[in-house]
N, C-alpha and C positions, 0 to 999 in steps of 0.2 A: 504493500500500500504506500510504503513512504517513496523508493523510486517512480511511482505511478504517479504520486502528488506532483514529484521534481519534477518529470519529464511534462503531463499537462498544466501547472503552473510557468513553466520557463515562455517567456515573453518575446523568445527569439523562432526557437522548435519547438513551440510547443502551442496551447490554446492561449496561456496569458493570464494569469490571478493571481492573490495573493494566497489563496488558497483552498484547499479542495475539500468539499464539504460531503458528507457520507451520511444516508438514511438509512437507518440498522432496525431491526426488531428492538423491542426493550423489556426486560421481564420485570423493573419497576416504575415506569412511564406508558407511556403511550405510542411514546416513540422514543429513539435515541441516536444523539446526534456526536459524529466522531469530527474533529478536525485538525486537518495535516496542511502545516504550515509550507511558502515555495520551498524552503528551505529542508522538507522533511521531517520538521518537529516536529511533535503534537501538540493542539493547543487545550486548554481545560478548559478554554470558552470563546467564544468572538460573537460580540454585539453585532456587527452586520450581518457577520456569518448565521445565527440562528431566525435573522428576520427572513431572510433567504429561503432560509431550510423551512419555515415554517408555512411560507406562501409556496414551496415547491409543494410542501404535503400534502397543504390543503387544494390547491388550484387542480392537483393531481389526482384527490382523493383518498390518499394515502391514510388521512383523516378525516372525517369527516361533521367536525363542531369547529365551531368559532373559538372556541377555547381548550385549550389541551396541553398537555405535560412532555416536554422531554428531556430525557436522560442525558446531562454531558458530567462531562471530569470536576466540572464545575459546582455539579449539584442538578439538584430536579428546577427546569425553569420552565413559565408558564406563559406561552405567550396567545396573546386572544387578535383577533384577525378581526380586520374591518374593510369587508366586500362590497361590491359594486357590481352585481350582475352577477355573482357566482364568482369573483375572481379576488384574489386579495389584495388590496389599494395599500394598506397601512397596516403593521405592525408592533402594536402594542405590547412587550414583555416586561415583564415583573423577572427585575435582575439578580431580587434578592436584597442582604443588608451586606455594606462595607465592612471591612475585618481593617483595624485601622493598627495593630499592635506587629510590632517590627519583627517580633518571632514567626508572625503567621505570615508576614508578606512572601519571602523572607529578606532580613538584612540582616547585617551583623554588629547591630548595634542592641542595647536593651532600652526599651521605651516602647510605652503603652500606646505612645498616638506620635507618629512620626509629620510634621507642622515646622517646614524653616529650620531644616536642620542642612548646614553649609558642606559640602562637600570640595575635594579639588577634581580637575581636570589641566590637566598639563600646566602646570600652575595658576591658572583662575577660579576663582570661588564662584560656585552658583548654590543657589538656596532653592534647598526641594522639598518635596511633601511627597508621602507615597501612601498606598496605600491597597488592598485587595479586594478585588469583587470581581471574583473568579479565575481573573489571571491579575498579578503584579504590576504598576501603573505607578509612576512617579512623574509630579507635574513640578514644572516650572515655568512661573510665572513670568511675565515679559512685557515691554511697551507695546510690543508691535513684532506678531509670529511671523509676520513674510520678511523681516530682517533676520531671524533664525536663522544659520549655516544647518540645517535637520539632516544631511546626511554628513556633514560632518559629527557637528556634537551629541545627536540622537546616537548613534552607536558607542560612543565612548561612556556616555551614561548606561546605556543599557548593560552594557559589559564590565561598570568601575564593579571591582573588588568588594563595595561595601552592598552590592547583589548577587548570593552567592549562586542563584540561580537565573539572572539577569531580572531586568525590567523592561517592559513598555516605557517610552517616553513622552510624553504629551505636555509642547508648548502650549502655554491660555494666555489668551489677554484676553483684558475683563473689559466688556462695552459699556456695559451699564447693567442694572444689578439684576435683568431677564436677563444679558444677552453675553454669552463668553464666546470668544473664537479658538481654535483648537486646530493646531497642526501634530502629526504623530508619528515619531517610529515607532514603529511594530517590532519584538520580539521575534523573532523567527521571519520573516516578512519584510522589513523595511520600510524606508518611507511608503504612507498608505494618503489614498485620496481621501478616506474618509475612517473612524476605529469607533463601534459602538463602546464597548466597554472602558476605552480611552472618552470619549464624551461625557458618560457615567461619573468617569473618576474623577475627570476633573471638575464637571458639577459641585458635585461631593466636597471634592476639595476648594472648591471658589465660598460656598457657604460656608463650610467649617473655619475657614479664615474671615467670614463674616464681611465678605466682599460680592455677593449675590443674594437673591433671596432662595425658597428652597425648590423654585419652578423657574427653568432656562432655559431659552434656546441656543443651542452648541451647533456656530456658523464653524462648517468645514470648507476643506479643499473644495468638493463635490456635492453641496447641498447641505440642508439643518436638520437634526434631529430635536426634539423636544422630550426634557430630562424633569421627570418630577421626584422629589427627593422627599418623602414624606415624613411627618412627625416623629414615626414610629422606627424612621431609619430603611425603611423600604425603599429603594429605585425602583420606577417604570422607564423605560426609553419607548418612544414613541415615533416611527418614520415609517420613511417608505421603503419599500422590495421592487426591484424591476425587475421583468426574463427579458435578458435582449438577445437571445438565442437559445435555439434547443439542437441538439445533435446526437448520432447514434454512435458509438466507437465500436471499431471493428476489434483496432489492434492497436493497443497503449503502449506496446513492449518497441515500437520507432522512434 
């Protein structure tokens, strides 16, 4: 499965993604969703990736309720479907609650809630925030993300030493206290047009710094998703799923 991901994610020979998304049986969901990063990792969750998988289900029948469970690395997540003629237009899931304490992310620090804690990078200081909700996500804050170097300094974060298993990175700038913008390297994947659970996180972490309120809109590369961060510590993300193709594979092994 993991050469299968590399060869149809490769953007040269191949179809072109960040990564390859698998509809499995599930013995405690409904369904169960696998994903394999370009790179061949596996990932324990992706925010775009399960809105995808959830309107492939449904549009295909795989499933057949507006609302339904699937099984990832991540945990059981639930996302409910909002159709338009029998087809799914938007996808609503329920992401779960943030795990904010540095042993669970992981890092190798000890602290309960990781909030501006300064790191180096080839000797300059940046200040980050990180944080879990289903995969690892460290944000740092900025004036202005399209001056971000993101394929340079995204992978040096993702890979500093104080992630023993790296991180996601997700630049924000804060527009106004609905409105964050969000550039992201991806773990396994790289620079990405758009990261649901990178939108999540940094939501998450825009309010917890007391710089948003707890409902945003997270403007990407490639369109807005809509993040509500509830009382009780629940995320919804809220967007849309396109198909901009369907195709049959003969033979994946070229």
């Amino acid at each position: 499965m993991t050469d299968m991901a590399q060869r149809l994610c490769d953007r040269h020979t191949g179809i072109g993604a960040d990564g390859l998304v698998i509809v499995m049986p599930s013995k405690v969901a409904d369904v169960r969703m696998r994903i394999i990063n370009s790179d061949g990792s596996e990932a324990e969750m992706c925010g775009n990736g399960i809105r995808c998988f959830a309107k492939y289900a449904y549009d295909r029948k795989i499933i057949d309720t507006e609302v339904f469970t699937v099984e990832t690395l991540a945990g059981i997540m639930t996302p409910t479907i909002i159709a338009e003629n029998g087809v799914a237009k938007l996808v609503k899931v329920n992401m779960g609650k943030p795990t904010f304490s540095a042993k669970d992310i992981p890092m190798d620090i000890e602290s309960d809630k990781v909030i501006d804690y300064t790191i180096d990078v080839d000797g300059t200081s940046y200040v980050v925030s990180s944080v879990l909700l289903g995969v690892p996500h460290t944000e740092v804050f900025v004036e202005d993300v399209t001056a971000v170097p993101l394929t340079v300094l995204g992978p040096k974060i993702e890979k500093h030493p104080l992630f023993p298993k790296g991180t996601n990175v997700n630049f924000v700038q804060v527009v106004d206290e609905k409105t964050v913008k969000v550039r992201t390297w991806e773990r396994g994947a790289g620079a990405t047009l758009a990261c649901g659970t990178g939108s999540c996180s940094s939501a998450v972490m825009a309010h917890e710094k007391g710089l948003t309120s707890r409902s945003v809109d997270v403007e990407l590369y490639l369109g807005v998703l809509h993040v509500d961060y509830d009382e009780d510590g629940t995320v919804y993300m809220t967007g849309p799923a396109t198909e901009v193709f369907s195709l049959e594979l003969e033979d994946v092994t070229c």
